[in-house]
C-alpha positions, 0 to 999 in steps of 0.5 A: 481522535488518534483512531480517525488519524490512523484511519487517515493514514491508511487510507492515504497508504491505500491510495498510493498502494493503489496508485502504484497498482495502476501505474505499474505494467504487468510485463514489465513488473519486476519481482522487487516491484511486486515484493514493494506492493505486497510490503506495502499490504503487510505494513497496513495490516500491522497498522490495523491490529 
């Protein structure tokens, strides 16, 4: 049960990881938007060891 609500949990994080992915705008993009992202992607691996 506890591994199916981390699943759950990083799916949802992957989702608004992807949301943001979508929303944001290349020349626009700022080197905090990027550094957001990439935390985002370290958080969900940590997660997942």
């Amino acid at each position: 049960m506890c591994q199916d609500v981390n699943i759950d949990q990083l799916k949802k994080q992957l989702q608004s990881f992807l949301n943001q992915l979508d929303k944001l705008e290349p020349s626009q993009a700022s080197v905090e938007d990027v550094d957001r992202l990439i935390k985002l992607i370290e958080e969900m691996e940590q997660k997942l060891t």
